[in-house]
MARFIDREN-368741 format. One record per residue: residue in three letters; x, y, z of N, C-alpha, C, O in turn. Coordinates in steps of 0.02 Angstrom, whole numbers, plus 50000, padded with zeros to 5 digits. Example, Ala and Ser with C-alpha at 12.3 -4.5 7.8 and 13.67 -1.06 7.14 Angstrom:
<zators>
ALA506604971650390506154977550390506604983550390507124983450423SER506424988850354506844994750357506455000250394506705005750402
</zators>
This chain:
<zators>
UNK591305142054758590825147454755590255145354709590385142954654UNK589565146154733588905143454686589035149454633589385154554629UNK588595146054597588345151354525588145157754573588515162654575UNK587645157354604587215163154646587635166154667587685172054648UNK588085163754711588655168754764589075171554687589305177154700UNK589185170354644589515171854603589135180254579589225186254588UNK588785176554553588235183654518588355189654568588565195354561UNK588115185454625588165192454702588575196154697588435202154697UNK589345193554690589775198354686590125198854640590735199554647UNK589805198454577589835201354524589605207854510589885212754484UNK588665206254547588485212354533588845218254597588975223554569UNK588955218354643589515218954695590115223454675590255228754703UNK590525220354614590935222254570590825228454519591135233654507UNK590155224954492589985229854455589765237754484589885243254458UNK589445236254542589065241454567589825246554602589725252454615UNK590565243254612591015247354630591285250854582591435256754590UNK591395247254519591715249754449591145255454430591385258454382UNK590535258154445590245264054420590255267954459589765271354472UNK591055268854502591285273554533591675278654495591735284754503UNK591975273554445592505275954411592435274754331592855275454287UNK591805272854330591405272854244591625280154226592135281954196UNK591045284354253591235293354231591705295154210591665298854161UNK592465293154241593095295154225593235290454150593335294354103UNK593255284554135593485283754076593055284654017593135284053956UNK592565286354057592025287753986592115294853971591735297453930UNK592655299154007592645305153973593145304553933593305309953909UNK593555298753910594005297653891593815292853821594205291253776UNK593135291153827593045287353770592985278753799592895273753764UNK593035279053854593225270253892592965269853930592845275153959UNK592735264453955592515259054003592795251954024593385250854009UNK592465247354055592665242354090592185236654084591615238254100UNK592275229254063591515224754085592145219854144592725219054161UNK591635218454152591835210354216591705206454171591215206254134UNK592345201954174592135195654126592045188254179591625183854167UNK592505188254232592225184754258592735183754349593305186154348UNK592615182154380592885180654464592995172354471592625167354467UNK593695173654486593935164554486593615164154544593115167354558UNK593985158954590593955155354650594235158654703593965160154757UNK594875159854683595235162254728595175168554726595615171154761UNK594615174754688594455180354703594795185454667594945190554697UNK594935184954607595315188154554594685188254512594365183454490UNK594545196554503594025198454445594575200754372595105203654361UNK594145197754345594405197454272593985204054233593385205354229UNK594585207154207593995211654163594385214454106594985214454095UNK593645217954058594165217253985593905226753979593375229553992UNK594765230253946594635235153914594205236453876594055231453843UNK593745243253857593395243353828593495251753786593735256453818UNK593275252553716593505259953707594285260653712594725256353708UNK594325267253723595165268153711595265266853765595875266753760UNK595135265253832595445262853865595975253453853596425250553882UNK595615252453804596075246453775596725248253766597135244753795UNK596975253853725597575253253704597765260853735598025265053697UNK597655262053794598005267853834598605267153862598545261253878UNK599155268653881599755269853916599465270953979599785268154024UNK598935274453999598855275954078598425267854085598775265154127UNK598155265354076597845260354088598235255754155597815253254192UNK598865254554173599105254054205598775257454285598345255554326UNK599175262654279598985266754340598325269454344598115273354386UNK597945266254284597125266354320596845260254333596275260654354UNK597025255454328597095248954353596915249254409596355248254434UNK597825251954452597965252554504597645257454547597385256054601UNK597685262754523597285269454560596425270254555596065273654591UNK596275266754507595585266854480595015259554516594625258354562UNK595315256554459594895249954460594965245154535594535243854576UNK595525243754533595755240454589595695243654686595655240554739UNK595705248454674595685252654747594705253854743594425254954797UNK594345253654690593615254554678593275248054696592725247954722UNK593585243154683593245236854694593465234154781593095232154826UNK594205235254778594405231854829594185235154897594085232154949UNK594135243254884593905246154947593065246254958592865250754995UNK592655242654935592195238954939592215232554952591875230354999UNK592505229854925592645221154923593155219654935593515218654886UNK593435218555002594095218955044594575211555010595175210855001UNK593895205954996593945200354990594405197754926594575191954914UNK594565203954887594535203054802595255201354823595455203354877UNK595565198554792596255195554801596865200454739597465201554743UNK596405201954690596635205054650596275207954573595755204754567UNK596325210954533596185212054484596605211554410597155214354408UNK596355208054346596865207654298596415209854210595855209054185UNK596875211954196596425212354116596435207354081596955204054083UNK595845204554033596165199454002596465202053925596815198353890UNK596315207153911596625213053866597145217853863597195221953817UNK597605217453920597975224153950598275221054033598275215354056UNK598485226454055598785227654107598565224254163597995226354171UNK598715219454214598485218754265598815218554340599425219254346UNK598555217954377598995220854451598625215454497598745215154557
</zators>
């Protein structure tokens, strides 16, 4: 993957995760992209109390992951490099 195709769906990424910004920011939390391997695993780091939440899990799963992937069919998976990943 070039640098360029990278950025693309990064910003791609990003633009799915401010589906579900609203919800942890009423919580005090958010999300960054830190970065998308090769094989299509976005990397991303807790932010706010979503760092050290117990639900973080099942917003992973229910949140982050179903936000990106049902945009970006392609994503192979999602992982924290701080927390929980699926």
């Amino acid at each position: 993957m070039s640098t360029s195709e990278k950025q693309k769906l990064i910003s791609k990424i990003d633009q799915a995760l401010n589906e579900v910004r609203p919800h942890l920011a009423v919580d005090g939390g958010n999300v960054e992209i830190v970065d998308v391997t090769e094989d299509h695993i976005v990397k991303i780091k807790w932010l706010g109390t979503c760092e050290g939440c117990s639900m973080s899990a099942m917003t992973m799963r229910a949140g982050i992951e179903q936000a990106i992937r049902g945009q970006l069919p392609q994503i192979a998976g999602v992982e924290a490099i701080n927390g929980i990943s699926v």
